[in-house]
BAGUSE-784607 format. One record per residue (C-alpha): residue in one letter; x, y, z. Coordinates in pm, 1 decimal. Example, Ala and Ser with C-alpha at 12.3 -4.5 7.8 and 13.67 -1.06 7.14 Angstrom:
  rest      east     north        up
     A    1230.0    -450.0     780.0
     S    1367.0    -106.0     714.0
//
This chain:
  rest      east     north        up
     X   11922.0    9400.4   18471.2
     X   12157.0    9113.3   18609.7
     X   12456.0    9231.4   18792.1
     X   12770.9    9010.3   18765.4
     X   13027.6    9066.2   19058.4
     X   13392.0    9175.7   18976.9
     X   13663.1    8899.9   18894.7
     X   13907.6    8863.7   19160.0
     X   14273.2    8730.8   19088.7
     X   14617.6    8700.3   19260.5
     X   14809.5    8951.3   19225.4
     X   15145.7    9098.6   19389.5
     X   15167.0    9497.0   19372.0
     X   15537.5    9568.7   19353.9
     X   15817.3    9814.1   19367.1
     X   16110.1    9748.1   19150.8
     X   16367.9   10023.1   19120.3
     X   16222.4   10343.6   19058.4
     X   15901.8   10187.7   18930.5
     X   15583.0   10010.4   19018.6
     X   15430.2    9707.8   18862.0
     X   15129.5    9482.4   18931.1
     X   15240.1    9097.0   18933.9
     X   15098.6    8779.2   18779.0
     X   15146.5    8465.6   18795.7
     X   15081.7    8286.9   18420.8
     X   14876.1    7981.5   18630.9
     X   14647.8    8288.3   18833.2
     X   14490.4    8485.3   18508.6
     X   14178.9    8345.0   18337.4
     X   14249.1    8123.4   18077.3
     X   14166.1    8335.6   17807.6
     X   14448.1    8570.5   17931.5
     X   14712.1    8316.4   17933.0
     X   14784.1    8359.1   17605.5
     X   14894.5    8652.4   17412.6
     X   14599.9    8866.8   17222.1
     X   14327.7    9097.6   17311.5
     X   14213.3    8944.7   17594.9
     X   14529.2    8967.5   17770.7
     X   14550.4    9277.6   17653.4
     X   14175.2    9434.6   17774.6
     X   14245.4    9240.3   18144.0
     X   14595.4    9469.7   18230.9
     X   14433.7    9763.0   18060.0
     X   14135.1    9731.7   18300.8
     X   14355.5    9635.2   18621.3
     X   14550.2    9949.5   18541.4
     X   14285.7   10159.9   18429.7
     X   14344.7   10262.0   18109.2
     X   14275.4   10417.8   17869.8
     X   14190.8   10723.9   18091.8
     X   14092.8   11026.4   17924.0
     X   14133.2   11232.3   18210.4
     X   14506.9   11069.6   18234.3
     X   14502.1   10979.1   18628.6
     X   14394.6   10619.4   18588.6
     X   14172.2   10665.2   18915.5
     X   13973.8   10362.0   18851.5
     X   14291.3   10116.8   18836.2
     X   14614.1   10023.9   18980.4
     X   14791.5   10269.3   18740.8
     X   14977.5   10575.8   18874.8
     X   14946.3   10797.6   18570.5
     X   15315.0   10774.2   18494.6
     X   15556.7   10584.0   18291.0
     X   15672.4   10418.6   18624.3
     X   15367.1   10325.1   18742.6
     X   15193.9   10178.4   18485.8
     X   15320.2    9873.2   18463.5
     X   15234.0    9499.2   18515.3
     X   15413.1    9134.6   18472.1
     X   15360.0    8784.9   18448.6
     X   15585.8    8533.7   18546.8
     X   15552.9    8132.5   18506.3
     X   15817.1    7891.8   18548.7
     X   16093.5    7867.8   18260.3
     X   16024.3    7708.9   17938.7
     X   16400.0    7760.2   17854.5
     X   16679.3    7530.1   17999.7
     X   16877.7    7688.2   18261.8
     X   16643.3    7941.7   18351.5
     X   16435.2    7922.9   18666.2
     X   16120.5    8200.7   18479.0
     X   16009.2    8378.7   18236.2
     X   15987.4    8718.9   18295.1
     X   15675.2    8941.1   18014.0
     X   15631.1    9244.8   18101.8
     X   15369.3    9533.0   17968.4
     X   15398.9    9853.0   17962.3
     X   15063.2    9983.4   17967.0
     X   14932.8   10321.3   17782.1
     X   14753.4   10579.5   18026.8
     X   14546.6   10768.2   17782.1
     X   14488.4   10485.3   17498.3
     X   14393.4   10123.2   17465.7
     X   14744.4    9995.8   17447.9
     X   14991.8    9755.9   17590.4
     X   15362.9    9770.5   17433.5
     X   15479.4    9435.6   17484.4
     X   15820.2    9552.7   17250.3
     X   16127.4    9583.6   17539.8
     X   16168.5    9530.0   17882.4
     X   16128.3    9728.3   18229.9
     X   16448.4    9714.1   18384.9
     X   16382.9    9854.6   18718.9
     X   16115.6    9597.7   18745.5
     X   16379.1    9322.8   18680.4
     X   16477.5    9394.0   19032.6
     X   16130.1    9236.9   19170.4
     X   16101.3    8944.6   18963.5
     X   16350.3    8683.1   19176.0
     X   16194.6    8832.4   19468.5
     X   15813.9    8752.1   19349.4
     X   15907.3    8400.9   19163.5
     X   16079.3    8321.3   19540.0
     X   15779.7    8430.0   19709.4
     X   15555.5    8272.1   19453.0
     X   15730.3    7942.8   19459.5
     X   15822.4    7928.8   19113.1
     X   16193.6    7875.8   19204.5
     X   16312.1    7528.3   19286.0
     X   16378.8    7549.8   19632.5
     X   16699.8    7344.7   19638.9
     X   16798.1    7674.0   19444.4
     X   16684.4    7920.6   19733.7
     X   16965.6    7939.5   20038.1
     X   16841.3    7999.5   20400.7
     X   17073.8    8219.4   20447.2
     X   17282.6    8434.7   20175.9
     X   17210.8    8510.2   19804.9
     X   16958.5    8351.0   19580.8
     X   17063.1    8359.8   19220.1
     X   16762.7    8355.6   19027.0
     X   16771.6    8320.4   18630.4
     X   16490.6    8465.9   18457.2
     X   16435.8    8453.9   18038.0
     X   16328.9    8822.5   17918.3
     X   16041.0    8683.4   17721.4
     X   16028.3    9015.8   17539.5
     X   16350.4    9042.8   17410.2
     X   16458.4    8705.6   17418.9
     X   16755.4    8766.3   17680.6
     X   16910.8    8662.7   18026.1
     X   16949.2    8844.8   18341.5
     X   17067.5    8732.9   18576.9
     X   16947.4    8843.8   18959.5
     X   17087.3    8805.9   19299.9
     X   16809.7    8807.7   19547.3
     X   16908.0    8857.4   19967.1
     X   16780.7    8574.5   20155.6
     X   16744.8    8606.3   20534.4
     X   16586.1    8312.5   20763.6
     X   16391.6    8133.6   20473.6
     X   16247.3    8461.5   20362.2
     X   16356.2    8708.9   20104.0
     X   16485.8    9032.8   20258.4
     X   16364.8    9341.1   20151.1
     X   16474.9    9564.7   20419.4
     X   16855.5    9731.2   20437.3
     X   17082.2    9997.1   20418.9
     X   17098.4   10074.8   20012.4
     X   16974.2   10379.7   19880.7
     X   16881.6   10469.1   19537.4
     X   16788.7   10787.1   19414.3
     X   16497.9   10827.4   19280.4
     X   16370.0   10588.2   19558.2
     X   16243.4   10781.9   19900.1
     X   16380.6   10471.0   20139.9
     X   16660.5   10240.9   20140.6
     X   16558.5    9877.6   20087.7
     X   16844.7    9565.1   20031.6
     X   17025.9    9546.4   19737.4
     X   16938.8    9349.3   19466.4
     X   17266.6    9348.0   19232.9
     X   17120.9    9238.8   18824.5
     X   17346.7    9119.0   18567.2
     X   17169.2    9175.7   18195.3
     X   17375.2    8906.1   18005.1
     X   17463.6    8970.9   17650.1
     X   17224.7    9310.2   17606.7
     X   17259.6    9385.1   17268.8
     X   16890.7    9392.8   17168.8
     X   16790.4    9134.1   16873.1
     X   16532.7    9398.8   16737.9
     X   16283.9    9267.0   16438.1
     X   16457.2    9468.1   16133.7
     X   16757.0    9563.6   16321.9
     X   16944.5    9241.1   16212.8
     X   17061.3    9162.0   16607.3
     X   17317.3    9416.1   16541.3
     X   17421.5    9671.8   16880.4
     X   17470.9    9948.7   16615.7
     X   17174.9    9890.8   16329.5
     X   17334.8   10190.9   16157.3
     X   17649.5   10024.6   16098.2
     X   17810.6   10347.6   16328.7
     X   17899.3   10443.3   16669.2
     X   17776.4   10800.2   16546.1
     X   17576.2   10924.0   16241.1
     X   17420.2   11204.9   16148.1
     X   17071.1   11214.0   16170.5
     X   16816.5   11426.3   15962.1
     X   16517.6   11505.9   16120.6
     X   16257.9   11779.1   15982.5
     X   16201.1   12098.4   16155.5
     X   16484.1   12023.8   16402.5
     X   16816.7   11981.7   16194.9
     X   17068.6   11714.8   16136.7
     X   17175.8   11560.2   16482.3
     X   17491.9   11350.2   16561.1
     X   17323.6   11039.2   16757.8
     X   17458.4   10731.2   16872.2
     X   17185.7   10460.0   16799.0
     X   17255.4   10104.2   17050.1
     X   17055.7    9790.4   17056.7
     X   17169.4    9696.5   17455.9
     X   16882.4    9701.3   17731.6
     X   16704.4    9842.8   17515.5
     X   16685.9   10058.5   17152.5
     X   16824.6   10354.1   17296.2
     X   16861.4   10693.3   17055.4
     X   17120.2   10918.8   17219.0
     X   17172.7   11313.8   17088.0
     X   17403.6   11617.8   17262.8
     X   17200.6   11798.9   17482.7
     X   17339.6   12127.6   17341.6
     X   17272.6   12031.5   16981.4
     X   16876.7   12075.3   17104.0
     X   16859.6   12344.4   17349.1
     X   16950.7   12187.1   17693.3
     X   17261.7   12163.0   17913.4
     X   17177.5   11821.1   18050.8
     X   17008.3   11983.4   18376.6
     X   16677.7   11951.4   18304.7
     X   16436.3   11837.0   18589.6
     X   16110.1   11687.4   18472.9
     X   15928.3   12033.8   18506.5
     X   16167.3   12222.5   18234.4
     X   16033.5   11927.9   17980.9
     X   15716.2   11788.9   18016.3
     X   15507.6   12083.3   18077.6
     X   15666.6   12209.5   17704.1
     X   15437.3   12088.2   17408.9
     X   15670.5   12173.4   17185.4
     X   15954.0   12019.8   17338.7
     X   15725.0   11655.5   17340.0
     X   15615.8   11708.0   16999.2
     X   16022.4   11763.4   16889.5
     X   16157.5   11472.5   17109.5
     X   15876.5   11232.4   16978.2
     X   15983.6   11381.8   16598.2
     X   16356.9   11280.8   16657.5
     X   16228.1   10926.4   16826.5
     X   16026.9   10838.7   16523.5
     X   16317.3   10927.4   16279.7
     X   16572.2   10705.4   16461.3
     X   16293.4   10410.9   16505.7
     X   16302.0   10434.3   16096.7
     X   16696.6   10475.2   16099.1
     X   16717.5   10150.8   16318.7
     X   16511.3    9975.3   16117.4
     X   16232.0    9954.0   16392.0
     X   15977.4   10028.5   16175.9
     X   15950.6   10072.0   15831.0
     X   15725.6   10374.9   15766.2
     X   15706.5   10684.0   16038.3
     X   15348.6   10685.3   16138.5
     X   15407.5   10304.8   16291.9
     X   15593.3   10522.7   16576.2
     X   15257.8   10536.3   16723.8
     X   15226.2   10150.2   16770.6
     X   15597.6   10157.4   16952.1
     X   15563.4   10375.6   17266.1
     X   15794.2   10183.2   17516.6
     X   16039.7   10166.8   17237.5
     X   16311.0   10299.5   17115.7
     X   16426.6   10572.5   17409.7
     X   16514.9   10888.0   17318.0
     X   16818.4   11041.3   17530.1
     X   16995.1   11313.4   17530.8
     X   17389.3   11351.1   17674.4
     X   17612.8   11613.2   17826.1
     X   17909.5   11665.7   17993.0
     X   17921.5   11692.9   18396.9
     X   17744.0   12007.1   18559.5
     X   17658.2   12122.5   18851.9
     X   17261.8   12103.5   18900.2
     X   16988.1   12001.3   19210.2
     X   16791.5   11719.7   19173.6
     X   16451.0   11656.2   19215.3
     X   16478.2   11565.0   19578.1
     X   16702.6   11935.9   19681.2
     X   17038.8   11734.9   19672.3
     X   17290.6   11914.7   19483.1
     X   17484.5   11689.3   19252.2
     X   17852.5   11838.7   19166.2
     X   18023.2   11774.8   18781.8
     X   18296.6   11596.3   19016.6
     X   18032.9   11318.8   19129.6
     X   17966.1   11237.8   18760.7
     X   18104.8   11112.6   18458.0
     X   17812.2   11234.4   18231.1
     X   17427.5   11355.0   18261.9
     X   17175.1   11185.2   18096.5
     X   16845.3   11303.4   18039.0
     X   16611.3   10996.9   17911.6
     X   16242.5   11007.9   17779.5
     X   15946.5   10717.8   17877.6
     X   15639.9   10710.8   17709.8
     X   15657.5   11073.4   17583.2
     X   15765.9   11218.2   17948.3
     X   16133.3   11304.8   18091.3
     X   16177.9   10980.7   18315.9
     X   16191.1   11126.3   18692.9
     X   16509.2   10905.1   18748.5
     X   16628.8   10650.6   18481.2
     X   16461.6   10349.5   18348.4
     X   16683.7   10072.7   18382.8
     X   16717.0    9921.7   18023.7
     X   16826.2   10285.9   17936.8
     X   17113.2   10276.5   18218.6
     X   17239.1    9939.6   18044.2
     X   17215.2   10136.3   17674.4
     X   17373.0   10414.2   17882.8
     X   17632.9   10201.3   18053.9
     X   17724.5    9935.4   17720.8
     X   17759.8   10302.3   17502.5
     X   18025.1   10438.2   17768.9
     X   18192.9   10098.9   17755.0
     X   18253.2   10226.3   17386.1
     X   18481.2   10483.7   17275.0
     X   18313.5   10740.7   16972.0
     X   17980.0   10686.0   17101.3
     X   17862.6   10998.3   17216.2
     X   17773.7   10864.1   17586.2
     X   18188.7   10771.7   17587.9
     X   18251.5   11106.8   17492.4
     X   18047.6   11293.5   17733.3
     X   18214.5   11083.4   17980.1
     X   18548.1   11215.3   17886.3
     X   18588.0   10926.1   17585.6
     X   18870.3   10652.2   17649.2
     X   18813.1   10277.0   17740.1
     X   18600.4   10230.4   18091.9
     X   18405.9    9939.2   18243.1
     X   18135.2   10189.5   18437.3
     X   18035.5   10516.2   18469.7
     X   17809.3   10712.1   18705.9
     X   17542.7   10932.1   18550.3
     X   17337.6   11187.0   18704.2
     X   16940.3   11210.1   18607.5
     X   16702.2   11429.3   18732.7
     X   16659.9   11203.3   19082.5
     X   17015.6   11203.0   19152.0
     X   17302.6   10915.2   19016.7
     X   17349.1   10607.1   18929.9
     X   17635.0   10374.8   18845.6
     X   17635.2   10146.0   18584.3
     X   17887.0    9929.2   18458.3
     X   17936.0    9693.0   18119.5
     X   18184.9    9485.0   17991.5
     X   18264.2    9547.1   17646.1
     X   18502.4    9414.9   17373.2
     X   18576.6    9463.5   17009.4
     X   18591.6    9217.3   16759.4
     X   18750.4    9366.9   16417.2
     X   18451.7    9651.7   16357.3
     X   18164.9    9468.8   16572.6
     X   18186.1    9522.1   16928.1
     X   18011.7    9307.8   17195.7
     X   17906.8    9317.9   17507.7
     X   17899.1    9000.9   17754.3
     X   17720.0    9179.3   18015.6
     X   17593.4    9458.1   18182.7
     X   17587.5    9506.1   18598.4
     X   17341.7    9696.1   18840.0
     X   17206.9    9741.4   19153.0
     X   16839.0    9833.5   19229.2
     X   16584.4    9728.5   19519.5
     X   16249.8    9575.1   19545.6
     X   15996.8    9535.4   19810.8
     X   15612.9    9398.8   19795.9
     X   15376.7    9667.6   19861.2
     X   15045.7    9494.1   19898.9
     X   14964.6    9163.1   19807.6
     X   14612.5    8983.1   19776.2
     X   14370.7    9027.0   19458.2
     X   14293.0    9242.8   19205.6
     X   13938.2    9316.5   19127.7
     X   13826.0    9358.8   18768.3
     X   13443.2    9434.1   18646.9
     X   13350.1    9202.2   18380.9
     X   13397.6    9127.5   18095.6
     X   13799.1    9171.4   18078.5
//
C-alpha cells in the first residue's frame, strides 16, 4: 500500500489574550479550503486534532480547552476601509465541529500583529516607529475593530511591561476598539436586547424562573445572579467544571436563552451553537483568590463575573464576553449595571477566576433603544512558533 506524505502549510501559532490560535493566511490553505464547507472544515479539525475521544487533542495543535482550540484565517480586506478580514473557528475537542457563529476576542489582539508580519497591511500604513492602526472586518459577525499594534524599528513589538491576568508574562499592549458591538444575530433582528428588555424573567425547567439580562454586543451574552443559582461569584474553574450537574444546568439555561433570543428556533439546535450564546453569571464584589494565589479584594472590583466557553468555566474571560460585560455596565437595569452598584459609567473592572480586567464602553440612549458606538480594551499578543503545519492526507 502507497504511502502519501503529510501536507505541509504556513502557518503562525499564536497567543492572543488569554488564548491560543493557529493562523492562516486565505492565499496559504489548499484551494479546496479557501472556501467555506467541509473541506475547510475537516483541514482545522485535523490541524487541531479533533474530534478526540479521549479529549486531549494529542495528535494536533489543540490544547484541550476552550482557549486553545482555536484557529484563523486572515486575507486582505474585501471591505473599503479595512486593511483584513479577520474568520475565526472555534473548533470542538470531542466532536467533528467548527462554530464559525461569533468571534474570539482575545484572539483579536493577534490579528494586526500577524496581517503586519504577514504583509497583508499596506505598508505606507505601518509606522517605523509608534502605533500601527490596523482595521480588520469581523467576517463572522459582520463588525469593525479596530487595533493598535506597537511598532518598534520596522518590526512589531511584542515584548513590554503590561500584564494581564490570566496571562503568566507581560508582553506590550495591544489597546482594541470593537466598533459598534451590538451583535446583528440571524433571528435576533440586529437588536442589543432581542427580548425587547434590559431584564426578563426567564423560565427554564428543572432550575426555576431566572431574572437575565440577554445583550447582542461582542457577542450573545446570557447574564443571571450568581445567587439566584447557587454561587457567590467566587467560583474558580475547579468548583464548576468537575460538577456534571452544574454543566448539564448551565447548558439547560444557555439553550433556553438561545430560544429567548431568537438564536435558534427549536432547543435541540443548541447543539449546533457551541461558541454561542455565553452563559454568565453576576455578583456583587467579594473577596476571593484567584487562580494564580493573588487575592483580589471587593474594593479592586466593581462586579465578578463568572463566564462559560464551550461548556467549561472560562479560566479568565473571553474577550467578546468582557465587551457584553462592559456595553451591559454601560447600561443602567441590566443586571451587570446593577452588580456594579447601577448608575451611568463608561468602564468597569471585573474580577474572573484569573484575576481582573477593565473594560470600558460608550453607551447612549435613544428614546427606548440604546446604542453603543464602541467598546475599548487592552490585551497582548506574541508569535509562539511559526513555520508549517503538517496534516496527513486527505484533509
Amino acid at each position: 500500500m502507497a504511502h502519501q506524505p503529510q501536507i505541509k502549510i504556513p502557518a503562525t501559532y499564536m497567543r492572543g489574550g488569554t488564548s491560543k490560535g493557529v493562523f492562516f493566511r486565505l492565499q496559504d490553505l489548499p484551494e479546496a479550503a479557501q472556501a467555506p464547507g467541509a473541506a475547510r472544515d475537516a483541514l482545522l479539525l485535523r490541524v487541531i486534532g479533533s474530534p478526540d475521544p479521549y479529549g486531549k487533542q494529542i495528535d494536533g495543535m489543540g490544547g484541550a480547552t476552550s482557549s486553545t482550540s482555536k484557529t484563523v484565517i486572515i486575507a486582505k480586506s474585501s471591505k473599503p476601509d479595512h486593511d483584513v478580514d479577520y474568520l475565526f473557528g472555534q473548533v470542538s475537542i470531542d466532536k467533528a465541529f467548527v462554530d464559525w457563529s461569533g468571534n474570539c476576542g482575545n484572539l483579536s489582539a493577534a490579528v494586526g500583529p500577524f496581517a503586519i508580519g504577514a504583509g497583508l497591511v499596506d505598508p505606507s500604513r505601518v509606522p517605523r516607529d509608534g502605533v500601527a492602526v490596523v482595521r480588520i472586518w469581523q467576517a463572522n459577525i459582520g463588525k469593525t475593530i479596530i487595533g493598535h499594534v506597537p511598532m518598534t524599528d520596522g518590526a512589531v513589538q511584542e515584548t513590554g511591561d503590561f500584564e494581564l491576568d490570566g496571562v503568566t508574562f507581560p508582553a506590550a499592549e495591544v489597546q482594541l476598539e470593537f466598533m459598534d458591538p451590538a451583535a446583528e444575530e440571524e433571528g435576533a433582528g440586529g437588536s442589543m436586547f432581542p427580548t425587547g428588555n434590559l431584564v426578563d424573567d426567564l423560565e427554564v425547567p428543572g432550575v426555576g424562573t431566572l431574572k437575565a439580562t440577554m445583550i447582542n454586543a461582542g457577542i450573545p451574552t446570557i447574564f443571571v445572579e450568581a445567587a439566584a443559582i447557587g454561587y457567590r461569584g467566587t467560583e474558580l474553574q475547579d468548583a464548576i467544571n468537575s460538577d456534571e450537574k452544574a454543566l448539564a444546568m448551565f447548558e439547560t439555561i444557555r439553550a433556553h436563552g438561545a430560544l429567548r433570543m431568537g438564536l435558534i428556533e427549536h432547543l435541540d439546535e443548541i447543539a449546533t451553537r457551541q461558541h454561542t450564546p455565553k452563559i454568565a453569571f453576576v455578583a456583587k464584589p467579594a473577596d476571593y483568590v484567584a487562580s494564580s494565589g493573588k487575592r483580589i479584594g471587593a474594593g479592586d472590583v466593581d462586579l465578578l463575573v463568572r463566564a462559560m466557553s464551550m461548556g467549561k468555566l472560562h479560566h479568565a474571560m473571553m474577550g467578546t464576553a468582557a465587551v457584553a460585560i462592559g456595553t451591559a455596565a454601560a447600561i443602567p437595569g441590566t443586571l451587570v449595571n446593577l452588580a456594579a452598584g447601577g448608575g451611568a459609567r463608561e468602564a468597569v473592572r471585573f474580577g474572573h477566576p484569573s484575576g481582573t480586567l477593565r473594560v470600558g464602553a460608550q453607551a447612549s440612549r435613544n428614546g427606548d433603544e440604546w446604542t453603543v458606538t464602541k467598546a475599548i480594551m487592552s490585551r497582548s499578543a506574541r508569535v509562539l512558533m511559526e513555520g508549517w503545519v503538517r496534516v496527513p492526507p486527505p484533509a
